[in-house]
MITIPA-644876 format. One record per atom (N, C-alpha, C): x, y, z; residue number from 1. Coordinates in pm, 1 decimal. Layout:
BEGIN
r c1->X, c2->Y, c3->Z, resi->NUM
...
***
This chain:
BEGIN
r c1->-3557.5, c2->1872.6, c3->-3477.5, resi->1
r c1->-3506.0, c2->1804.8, c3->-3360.7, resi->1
r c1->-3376.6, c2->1871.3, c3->-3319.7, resi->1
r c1->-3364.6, c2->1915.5, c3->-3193.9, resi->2
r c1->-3245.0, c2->1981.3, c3->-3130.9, resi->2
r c1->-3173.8, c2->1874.0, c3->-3076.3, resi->2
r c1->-3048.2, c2->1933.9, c3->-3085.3, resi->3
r c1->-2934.4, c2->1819.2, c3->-3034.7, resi->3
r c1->-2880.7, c2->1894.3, c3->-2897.0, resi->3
r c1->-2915.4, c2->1842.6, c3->-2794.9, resi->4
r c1->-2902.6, c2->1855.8, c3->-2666.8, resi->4
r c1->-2728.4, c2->1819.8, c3->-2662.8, resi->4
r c1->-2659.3, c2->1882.6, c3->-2629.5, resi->5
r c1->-2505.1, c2->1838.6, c3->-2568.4, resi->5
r c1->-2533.4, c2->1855.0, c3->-2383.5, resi->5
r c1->-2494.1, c2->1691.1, c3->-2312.3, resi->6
r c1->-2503.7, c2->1724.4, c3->-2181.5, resi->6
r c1->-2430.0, c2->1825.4, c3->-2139.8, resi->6
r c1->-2432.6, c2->1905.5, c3->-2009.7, resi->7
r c1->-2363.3, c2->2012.5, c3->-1972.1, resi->7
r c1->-2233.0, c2->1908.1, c3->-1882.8, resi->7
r c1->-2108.1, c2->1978.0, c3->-1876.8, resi->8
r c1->-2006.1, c2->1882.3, c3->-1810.5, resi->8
r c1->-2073.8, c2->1886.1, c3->-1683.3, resi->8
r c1->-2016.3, c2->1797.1, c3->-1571.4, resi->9
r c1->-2043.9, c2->1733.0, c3->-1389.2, resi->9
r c1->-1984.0, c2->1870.0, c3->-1364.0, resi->9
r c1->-2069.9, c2->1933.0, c3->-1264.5, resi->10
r c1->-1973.6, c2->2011.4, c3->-1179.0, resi->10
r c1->-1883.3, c2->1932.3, c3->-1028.0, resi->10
r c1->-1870.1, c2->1995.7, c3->-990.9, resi->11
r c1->-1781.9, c2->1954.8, c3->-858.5, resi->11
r c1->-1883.2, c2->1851.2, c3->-814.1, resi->11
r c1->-1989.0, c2->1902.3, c3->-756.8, resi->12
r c1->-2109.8, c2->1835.4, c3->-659.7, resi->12
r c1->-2160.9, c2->1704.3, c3->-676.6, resi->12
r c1->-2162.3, c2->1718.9, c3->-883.8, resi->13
r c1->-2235.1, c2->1566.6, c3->-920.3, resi->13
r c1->-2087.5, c2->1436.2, c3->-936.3, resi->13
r c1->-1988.8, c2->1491.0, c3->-897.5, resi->14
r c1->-1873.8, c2->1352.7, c3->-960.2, resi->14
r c1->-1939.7, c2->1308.3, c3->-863.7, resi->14
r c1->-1899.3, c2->1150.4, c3->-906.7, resi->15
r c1->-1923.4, c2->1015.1, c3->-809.9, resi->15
r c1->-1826.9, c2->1026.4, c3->-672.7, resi->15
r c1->-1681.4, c2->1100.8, c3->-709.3, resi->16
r c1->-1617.2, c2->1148.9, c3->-597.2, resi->16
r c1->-1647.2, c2->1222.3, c3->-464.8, resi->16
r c1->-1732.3, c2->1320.2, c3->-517.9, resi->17
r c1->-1804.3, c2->1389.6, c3->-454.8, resi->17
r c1->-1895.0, c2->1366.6, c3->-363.2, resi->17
r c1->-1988.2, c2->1289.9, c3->-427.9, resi->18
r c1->-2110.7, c2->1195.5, c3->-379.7, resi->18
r c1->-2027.0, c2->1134.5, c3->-269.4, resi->18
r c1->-1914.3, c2->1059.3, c3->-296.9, resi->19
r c1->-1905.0, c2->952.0, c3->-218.4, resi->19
r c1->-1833.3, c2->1060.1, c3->-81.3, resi->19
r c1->-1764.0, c2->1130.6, c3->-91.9, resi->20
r c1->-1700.0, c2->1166.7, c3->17.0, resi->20
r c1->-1871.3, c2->1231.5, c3->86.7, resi->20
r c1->-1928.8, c2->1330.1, c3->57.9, resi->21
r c1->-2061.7, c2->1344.5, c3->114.4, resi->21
r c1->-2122.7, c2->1256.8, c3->172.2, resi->21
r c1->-2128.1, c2->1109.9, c3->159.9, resi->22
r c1->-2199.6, c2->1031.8, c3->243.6, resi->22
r c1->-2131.7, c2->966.9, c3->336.6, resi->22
r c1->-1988.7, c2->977.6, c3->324.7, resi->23
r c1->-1893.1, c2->919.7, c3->404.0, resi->23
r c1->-1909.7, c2->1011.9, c3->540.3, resi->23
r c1->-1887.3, c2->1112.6, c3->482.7, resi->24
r c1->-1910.1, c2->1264.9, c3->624.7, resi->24
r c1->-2032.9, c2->1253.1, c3->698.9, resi->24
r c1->-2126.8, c2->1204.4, c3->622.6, resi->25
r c1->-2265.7, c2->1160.6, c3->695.0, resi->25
r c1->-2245.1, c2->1098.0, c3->752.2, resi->25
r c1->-2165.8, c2->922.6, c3->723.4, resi->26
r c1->-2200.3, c2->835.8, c3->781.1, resi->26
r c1->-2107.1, c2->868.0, c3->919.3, resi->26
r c1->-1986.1, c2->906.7, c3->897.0, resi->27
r c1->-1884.3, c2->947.8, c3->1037.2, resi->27
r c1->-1925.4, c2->1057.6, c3->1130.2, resi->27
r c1->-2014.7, c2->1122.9, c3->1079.9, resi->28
r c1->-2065.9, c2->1212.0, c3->1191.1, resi->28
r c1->-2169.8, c2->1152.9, c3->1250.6, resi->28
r c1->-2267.5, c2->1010.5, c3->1226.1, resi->29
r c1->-2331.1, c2->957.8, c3->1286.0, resi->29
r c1->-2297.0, c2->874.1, c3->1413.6, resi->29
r c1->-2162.8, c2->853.2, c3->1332.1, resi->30
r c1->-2052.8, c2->738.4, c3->1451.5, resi->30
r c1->-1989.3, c2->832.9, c3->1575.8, resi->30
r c1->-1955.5, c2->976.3, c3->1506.9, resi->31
r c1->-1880.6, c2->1042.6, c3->1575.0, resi->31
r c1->-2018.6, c2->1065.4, c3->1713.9, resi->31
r c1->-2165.7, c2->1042.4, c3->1667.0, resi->32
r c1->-2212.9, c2->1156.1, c3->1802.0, resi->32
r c1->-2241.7, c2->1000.4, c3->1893.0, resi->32
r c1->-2152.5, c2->936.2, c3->1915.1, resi->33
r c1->-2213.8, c2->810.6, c3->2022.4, resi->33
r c1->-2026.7, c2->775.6, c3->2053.3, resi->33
r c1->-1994.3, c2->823.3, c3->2137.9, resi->34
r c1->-1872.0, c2->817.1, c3->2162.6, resi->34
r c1->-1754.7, c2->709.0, c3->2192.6, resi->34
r c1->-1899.4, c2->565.4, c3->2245.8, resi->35
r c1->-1845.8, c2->460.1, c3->2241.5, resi->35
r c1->-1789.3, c2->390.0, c3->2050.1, resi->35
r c1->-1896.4, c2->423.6, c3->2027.2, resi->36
r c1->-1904.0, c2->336.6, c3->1898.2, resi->36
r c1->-1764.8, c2->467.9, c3->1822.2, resi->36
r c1->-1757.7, c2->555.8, c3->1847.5, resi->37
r c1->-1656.3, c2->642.2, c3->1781.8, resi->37
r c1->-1487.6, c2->562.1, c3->1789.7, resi->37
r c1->-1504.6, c2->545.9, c3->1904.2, resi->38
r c1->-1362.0, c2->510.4, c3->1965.0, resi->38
r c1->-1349.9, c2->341.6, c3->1913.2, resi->38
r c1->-1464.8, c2->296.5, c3->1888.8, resi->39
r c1->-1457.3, c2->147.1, c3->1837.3, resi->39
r c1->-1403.6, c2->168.7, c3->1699.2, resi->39
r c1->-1461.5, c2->275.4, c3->1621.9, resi->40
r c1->-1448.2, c2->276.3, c3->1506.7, resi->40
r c1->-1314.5, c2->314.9, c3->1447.6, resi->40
r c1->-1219.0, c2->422.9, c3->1526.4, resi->41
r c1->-1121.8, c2->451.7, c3->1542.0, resi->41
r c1->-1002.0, c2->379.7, c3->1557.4, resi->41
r c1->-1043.3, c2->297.7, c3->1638.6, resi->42
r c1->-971.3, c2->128.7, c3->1660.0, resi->42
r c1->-956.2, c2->77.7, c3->1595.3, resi->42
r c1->-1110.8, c2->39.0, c3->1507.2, resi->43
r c1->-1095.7, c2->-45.9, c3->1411.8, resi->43
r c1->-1012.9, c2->39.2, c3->1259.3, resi->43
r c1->-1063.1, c2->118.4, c3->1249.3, resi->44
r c1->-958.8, c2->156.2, c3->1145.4, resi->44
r c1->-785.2, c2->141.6, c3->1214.5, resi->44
r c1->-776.4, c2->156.5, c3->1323.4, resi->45
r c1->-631.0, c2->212.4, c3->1342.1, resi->45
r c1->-575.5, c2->78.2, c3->1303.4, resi->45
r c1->-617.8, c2->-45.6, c3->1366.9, resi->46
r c1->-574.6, c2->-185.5, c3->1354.0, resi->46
r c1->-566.1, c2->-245.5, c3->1205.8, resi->46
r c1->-705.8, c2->-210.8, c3->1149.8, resi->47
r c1->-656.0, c2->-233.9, c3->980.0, resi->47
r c1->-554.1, c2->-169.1, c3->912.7, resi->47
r c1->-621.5, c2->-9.0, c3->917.0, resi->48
r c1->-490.3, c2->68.1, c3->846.9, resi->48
r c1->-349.8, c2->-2.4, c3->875.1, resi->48
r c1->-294.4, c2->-4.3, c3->979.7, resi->49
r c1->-200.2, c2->-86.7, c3->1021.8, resi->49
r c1->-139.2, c2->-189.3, c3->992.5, resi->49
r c1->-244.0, c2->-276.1, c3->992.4, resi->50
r c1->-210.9, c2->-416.4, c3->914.0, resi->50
r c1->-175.3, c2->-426.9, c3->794.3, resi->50
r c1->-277.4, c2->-367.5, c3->715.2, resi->51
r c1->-237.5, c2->-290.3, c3->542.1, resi->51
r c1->-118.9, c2->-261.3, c3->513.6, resi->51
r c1->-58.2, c2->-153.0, c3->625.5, resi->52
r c1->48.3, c2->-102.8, c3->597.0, resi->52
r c1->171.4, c2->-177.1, c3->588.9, resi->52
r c1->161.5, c2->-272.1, c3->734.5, resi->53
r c1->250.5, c2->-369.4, c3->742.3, resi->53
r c1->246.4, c2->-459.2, c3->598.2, resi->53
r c1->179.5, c2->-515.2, c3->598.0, resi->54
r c1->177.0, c2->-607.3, c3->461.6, resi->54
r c1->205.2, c2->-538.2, c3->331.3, resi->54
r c1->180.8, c2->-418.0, c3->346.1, resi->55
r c1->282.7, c2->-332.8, c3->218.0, resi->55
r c1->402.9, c2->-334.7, c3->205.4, resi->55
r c1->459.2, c2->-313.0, c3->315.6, resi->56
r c1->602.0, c2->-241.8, c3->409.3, resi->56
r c1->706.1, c2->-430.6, c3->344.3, resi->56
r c1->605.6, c2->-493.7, c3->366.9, resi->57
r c1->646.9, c2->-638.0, c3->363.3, resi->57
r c1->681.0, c2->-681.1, c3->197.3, resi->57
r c1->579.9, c2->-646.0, c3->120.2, resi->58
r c1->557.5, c2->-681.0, c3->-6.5, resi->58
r c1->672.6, c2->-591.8, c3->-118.4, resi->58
r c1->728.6, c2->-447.4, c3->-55.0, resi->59
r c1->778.9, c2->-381.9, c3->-98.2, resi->59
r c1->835.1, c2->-420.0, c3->-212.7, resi->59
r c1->965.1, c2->-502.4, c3->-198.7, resi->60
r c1->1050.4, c2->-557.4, c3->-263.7, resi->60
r c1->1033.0, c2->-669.9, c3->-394.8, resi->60
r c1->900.9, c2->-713.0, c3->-352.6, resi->61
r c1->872.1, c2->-856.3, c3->-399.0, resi->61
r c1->799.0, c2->-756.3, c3->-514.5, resi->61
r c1->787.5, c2->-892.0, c3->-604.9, resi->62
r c1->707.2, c2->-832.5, c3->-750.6, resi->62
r c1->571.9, c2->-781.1, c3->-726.6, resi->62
r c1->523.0, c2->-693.9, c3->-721.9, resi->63
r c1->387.1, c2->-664.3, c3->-764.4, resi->63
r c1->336.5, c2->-543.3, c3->-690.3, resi->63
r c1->201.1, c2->-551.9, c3->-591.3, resi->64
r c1->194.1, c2->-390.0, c3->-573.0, resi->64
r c1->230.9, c2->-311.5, c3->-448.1, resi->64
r c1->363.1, c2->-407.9, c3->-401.2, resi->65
r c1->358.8, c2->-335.5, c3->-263.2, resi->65
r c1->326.3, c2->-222.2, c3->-229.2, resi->65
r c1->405.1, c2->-122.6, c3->-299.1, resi->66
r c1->387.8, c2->51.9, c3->-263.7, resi->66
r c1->255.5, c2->73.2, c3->-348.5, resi->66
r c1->177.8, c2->52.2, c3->-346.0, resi->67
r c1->41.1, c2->63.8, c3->-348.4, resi->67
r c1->-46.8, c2->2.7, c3->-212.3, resi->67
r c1->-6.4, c2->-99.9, c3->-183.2, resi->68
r c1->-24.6, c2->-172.6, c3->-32.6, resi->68
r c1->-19.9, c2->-58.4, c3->41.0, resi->68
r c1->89.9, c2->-29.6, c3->83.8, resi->69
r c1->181.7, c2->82.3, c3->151.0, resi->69
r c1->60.3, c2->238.9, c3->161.3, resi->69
r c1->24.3, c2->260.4, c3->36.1, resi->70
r c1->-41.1, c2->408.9, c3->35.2, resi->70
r c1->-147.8, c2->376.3, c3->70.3, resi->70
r c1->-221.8, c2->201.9, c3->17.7, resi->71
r c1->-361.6, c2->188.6, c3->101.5, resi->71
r c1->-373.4, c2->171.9, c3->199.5, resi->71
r c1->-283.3, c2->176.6, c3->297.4, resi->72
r c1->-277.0, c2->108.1, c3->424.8, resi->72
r c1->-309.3, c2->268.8, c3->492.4, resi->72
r c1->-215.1, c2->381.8, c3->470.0, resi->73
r c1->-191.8, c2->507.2, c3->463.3, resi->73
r c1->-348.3, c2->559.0, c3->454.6, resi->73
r c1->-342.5, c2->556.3, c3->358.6, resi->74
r c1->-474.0, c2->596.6, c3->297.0, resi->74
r c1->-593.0, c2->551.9, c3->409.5, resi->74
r c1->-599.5, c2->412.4, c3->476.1, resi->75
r c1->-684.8, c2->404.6, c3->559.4, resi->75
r c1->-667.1, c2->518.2, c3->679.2, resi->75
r c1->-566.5, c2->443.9, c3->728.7, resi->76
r c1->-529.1, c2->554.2, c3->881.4, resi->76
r c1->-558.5, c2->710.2, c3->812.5, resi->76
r c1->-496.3, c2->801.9, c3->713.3, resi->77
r c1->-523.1, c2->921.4, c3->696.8, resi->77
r c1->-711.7, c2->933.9, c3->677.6, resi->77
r c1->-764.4, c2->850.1, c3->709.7, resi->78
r c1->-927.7, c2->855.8, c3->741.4, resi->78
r c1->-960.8, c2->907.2, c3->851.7, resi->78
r c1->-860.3, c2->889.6, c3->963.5, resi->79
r c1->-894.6, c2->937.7, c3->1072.0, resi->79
r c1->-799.9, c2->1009.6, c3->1154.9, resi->79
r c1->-686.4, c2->987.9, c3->1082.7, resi->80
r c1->-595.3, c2->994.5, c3->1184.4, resi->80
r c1->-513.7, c2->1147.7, c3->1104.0, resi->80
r c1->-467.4, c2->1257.4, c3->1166.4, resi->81
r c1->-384.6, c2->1370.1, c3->1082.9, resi->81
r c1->-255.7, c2->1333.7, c3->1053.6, resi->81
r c1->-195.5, c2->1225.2, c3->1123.8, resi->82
r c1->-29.2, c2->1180.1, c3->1107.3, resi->82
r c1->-13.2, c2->1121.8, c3->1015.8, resi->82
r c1->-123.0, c2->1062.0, c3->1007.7, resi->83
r c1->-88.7, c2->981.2, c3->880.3, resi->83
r c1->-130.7, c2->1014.0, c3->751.2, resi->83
r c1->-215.2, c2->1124.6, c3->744.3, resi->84
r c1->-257.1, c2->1171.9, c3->655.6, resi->84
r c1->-97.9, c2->1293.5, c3->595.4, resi->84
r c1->-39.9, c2->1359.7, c3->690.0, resi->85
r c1->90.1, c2->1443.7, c3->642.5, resi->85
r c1->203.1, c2->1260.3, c3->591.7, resi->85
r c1->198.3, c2->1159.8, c3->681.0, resi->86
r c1->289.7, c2->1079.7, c3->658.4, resi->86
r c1->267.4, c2->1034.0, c3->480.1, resi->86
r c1->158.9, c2->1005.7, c3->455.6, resi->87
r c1->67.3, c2->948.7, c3->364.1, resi->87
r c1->160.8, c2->1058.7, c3->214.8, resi->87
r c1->121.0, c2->1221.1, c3->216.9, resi->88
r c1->154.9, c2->1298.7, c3->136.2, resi->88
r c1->329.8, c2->1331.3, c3->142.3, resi->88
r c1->386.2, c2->1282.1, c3->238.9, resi->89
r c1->547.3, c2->1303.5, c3->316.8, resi->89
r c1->605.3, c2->1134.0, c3->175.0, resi->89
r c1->550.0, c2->1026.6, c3->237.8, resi->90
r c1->632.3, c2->910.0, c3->171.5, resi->90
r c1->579.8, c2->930.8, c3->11.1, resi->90
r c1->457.5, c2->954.6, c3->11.4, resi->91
r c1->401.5, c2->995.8, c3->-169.7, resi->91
r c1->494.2, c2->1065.1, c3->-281.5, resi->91
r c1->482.0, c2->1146.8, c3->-200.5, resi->92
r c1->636.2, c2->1288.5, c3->-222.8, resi->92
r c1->728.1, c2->1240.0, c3->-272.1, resi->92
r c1->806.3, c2->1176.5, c3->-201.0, resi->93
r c1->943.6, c2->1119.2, c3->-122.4, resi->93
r c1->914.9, c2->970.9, c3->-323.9, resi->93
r c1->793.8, c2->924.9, c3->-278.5, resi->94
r c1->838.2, c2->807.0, c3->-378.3, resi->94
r c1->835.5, c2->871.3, c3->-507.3, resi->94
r c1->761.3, c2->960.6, c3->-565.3, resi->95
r c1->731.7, c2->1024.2, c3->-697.2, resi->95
r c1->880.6, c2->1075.6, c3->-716.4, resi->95
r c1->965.1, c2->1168.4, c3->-608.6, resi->96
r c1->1052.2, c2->1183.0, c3->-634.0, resi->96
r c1->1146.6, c2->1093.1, c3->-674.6, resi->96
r c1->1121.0, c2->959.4, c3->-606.2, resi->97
r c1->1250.5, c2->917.0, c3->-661.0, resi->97
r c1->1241.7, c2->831.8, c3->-777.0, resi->97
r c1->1105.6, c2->767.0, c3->-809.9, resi->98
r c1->1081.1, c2->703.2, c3->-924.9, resi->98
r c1->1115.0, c2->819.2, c3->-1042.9, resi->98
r c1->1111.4, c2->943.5, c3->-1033.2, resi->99
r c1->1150.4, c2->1024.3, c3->-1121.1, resi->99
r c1->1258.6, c2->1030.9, c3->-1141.3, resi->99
r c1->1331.6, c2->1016.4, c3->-1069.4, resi->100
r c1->1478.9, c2->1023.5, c3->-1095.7, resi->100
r c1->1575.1, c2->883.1, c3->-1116.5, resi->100
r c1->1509.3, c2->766.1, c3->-1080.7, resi->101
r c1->1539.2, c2->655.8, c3->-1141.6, resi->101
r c1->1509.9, c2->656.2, c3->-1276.3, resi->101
r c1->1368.6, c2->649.4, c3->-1346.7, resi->102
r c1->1356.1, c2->687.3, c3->-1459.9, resi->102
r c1->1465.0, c2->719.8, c3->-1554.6, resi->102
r c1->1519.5, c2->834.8, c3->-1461.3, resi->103
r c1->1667.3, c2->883.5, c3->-1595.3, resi->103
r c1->1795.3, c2->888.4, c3->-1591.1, resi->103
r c1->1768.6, c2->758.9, c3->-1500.6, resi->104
r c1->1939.6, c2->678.6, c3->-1500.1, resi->104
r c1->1936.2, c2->598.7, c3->-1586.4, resi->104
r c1->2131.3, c2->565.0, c3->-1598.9, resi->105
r c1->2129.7, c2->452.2, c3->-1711.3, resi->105
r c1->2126.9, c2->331.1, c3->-1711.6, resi->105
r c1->2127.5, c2->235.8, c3->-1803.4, resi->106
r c1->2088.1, c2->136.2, c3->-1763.8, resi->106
r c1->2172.2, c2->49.4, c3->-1681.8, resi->106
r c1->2288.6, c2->121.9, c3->-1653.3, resi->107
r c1->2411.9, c2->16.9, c3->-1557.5, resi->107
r c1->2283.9, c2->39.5, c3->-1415.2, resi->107
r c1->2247.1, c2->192.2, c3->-1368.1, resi->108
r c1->2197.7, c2->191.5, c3->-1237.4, resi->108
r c1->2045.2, c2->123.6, c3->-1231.8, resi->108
r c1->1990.9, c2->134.4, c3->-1351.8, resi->109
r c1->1876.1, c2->79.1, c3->-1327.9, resi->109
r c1->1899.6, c2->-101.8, c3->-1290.2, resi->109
r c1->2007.3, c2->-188.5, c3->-1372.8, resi->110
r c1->2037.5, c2->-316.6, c3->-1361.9, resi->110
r c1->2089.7, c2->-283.9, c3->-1225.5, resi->110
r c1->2137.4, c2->-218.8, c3->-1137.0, resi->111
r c1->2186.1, c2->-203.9, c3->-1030.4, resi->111
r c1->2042.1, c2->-235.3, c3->-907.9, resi->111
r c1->1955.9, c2->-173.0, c3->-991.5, resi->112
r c1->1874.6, c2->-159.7, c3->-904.8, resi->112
r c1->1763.3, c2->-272.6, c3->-912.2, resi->112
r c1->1760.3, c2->-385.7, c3->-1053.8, resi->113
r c1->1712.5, c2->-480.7, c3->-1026.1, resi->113
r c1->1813.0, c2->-574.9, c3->-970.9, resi->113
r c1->1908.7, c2->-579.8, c3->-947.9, resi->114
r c1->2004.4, c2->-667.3, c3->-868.5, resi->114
r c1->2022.0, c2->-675.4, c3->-723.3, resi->114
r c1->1987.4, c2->-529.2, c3->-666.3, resi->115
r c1->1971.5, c2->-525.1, c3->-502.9, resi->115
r c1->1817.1, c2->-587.4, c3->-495.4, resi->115
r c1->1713.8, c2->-562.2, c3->-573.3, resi->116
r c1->1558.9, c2->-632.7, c3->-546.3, resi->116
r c1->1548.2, c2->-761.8, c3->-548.6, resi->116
r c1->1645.5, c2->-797.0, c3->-683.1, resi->117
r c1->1703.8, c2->-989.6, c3->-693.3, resi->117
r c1->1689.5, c2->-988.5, c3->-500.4, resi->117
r c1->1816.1, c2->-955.5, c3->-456.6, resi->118
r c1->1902.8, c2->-1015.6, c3->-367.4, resi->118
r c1->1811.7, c2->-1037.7, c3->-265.3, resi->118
r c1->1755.1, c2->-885.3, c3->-222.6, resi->119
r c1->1665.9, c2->-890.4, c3->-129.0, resi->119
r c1->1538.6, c2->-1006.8, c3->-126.0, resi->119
r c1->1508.0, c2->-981.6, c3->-275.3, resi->120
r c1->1394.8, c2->-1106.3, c3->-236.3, resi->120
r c1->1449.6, c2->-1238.5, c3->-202.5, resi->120
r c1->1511.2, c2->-1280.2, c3->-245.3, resi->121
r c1->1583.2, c2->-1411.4, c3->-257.9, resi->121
r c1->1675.7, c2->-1456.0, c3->-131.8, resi->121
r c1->1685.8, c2->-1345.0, c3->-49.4, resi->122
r c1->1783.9, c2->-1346.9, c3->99.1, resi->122
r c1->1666.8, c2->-1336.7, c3->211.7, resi->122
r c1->1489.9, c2->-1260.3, c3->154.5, resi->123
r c1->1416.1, c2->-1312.4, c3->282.3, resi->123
r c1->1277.4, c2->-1404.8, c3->219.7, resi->123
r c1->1361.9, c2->-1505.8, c3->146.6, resi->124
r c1->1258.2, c2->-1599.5, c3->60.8, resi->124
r c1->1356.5, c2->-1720.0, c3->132.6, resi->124
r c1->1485.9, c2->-1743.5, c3->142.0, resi->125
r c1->1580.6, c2->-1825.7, c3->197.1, resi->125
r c1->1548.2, c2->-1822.6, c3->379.5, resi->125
r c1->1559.2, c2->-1695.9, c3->397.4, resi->126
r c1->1530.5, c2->-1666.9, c3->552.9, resi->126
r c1->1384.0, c2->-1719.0, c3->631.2, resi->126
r c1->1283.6, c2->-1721.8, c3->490.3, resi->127
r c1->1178.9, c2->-1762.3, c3->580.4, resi->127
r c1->1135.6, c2->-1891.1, c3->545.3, resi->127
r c1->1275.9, c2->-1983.3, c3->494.4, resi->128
r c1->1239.1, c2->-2133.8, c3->463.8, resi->128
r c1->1170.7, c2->-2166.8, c3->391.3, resi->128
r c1->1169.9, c2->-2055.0, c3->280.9, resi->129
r c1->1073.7, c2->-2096.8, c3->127.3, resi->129
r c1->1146.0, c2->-2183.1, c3->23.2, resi->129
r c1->1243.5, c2->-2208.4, c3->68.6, resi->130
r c1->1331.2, c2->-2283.2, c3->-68.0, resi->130
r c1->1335.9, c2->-2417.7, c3->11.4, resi->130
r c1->1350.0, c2->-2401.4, c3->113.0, resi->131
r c1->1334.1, c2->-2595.5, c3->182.2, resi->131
r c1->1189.0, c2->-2643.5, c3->173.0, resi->131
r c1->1138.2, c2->-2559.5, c3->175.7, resi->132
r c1->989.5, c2->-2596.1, c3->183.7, resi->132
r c1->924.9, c2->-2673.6, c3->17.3, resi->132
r c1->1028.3, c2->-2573.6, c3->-49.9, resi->133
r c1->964.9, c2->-2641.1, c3->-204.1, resi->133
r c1->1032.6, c2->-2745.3, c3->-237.9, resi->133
r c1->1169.4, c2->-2761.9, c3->-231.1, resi->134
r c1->1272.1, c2->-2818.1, c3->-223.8, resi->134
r c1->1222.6, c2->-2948.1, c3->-156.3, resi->134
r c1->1148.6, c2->-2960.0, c3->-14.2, resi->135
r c1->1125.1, c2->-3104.6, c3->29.7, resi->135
r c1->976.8, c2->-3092.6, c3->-23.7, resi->135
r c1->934.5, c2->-3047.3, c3->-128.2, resi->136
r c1->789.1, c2->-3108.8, c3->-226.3, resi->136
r c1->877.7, c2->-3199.5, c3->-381.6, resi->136
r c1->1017.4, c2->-3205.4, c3->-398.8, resi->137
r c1->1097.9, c2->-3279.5, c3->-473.9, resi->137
r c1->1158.7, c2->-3327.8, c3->-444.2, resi->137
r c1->1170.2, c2->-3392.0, c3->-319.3, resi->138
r c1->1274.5, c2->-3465.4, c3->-268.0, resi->138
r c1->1425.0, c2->-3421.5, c3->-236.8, resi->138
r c1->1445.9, c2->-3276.3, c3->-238.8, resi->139
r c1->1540.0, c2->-3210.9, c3->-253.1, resi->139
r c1->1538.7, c2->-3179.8, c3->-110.7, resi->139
r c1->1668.9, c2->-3204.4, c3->-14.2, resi->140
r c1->1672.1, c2->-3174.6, c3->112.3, resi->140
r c1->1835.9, c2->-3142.9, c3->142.4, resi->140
r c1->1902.2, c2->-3058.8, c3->46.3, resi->141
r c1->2011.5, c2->-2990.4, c3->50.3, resi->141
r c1->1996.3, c2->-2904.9, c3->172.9, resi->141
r c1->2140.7, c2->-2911.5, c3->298.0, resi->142
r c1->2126.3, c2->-2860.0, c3->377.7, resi->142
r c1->2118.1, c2->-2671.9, c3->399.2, resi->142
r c1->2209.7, c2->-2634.8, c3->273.0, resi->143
r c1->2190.6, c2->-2500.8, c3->262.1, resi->143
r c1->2067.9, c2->-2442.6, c3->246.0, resi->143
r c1->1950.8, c2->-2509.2, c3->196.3, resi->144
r c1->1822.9, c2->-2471.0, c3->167.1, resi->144
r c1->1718.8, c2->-2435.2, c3->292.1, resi->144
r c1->1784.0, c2->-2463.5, c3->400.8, resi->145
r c1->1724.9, c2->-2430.8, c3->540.9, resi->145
r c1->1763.9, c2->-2318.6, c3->551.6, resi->145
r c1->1629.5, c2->-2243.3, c3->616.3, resi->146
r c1->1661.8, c2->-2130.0, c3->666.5, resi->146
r c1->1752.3, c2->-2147.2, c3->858.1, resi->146
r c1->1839.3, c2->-2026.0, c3->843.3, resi->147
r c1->1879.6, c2->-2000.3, c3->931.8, resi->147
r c1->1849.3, c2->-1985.2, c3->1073.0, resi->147
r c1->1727.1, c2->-1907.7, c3->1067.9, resi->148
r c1->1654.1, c2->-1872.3, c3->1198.1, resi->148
r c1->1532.5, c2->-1983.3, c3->1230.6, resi->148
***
């Protein structure tokens, strides 16, 4: 009995591969009907968009904003070339600087969870999230209103 070792995936068989290949299919089907092109274009432009915004938003707050941010990117660079250089421009831009936070000390890194404190907590006040919980306890301290 021979012992077969599979041969590694070349380029063609990753699942990556596959998938961008049928994607090109399916957009060159959209692309030859010009109405439905420009619908489709739309519709990505309006999601991508939205994505982005709600990244742009989440930034600060705990969890995956700048991942939000690149998927949002990531949509529009589907169709769009600006956003596809913008997409590899802010990517850049963040690798760089998470690298170089990395090997600060810990005064700048506490520096730098103290401006994220503030920020969250100055548009968590601003958008009337602390009165809001605040009158679920009977708590109706006037500072707890937002401003605007």
């Amino acid at each position: 009995m021979s012992s077969e070792r599979s041969k590694p995936e070349t380029v063609e068989q990753t699942p990556v591969h596959k998938a961008k290949v049928k994607h090109r299919r399916f957009r060159a089907r959209i692309a030859e009907n010009k109405s439905l092109d420009l619908g489709y274009r739309i519709t990505v432009g309006v999601v991508g968009t939205l994505v982005l915004a709600l990244g742009v938003v989440a930034i600060p707050y705990p969890g995956p904003g700048w991942l939000i941010v690149f998927a949002g990117l990531g949509i529009l660079a589907s169709e769009f070339a600006w956003a596809k250089s913008a997409l590899r421009f802010v990517r850049k831009r963040y690798d760089e600087f998470m690298d170089w936070f990395s090997t600060q000390s810990f005064v700048i890194k506490g520096i730098g969870v103290l401006f994220t404190t503030v920020v969250v907590v100055l548009t968590l006040w601003l958008l009337g999230t602390f009165a809001l919980v605040g009158g679920w306890f009977g708590i109706d301290w006037g500072w707890l209103a937002s401003p605007i």
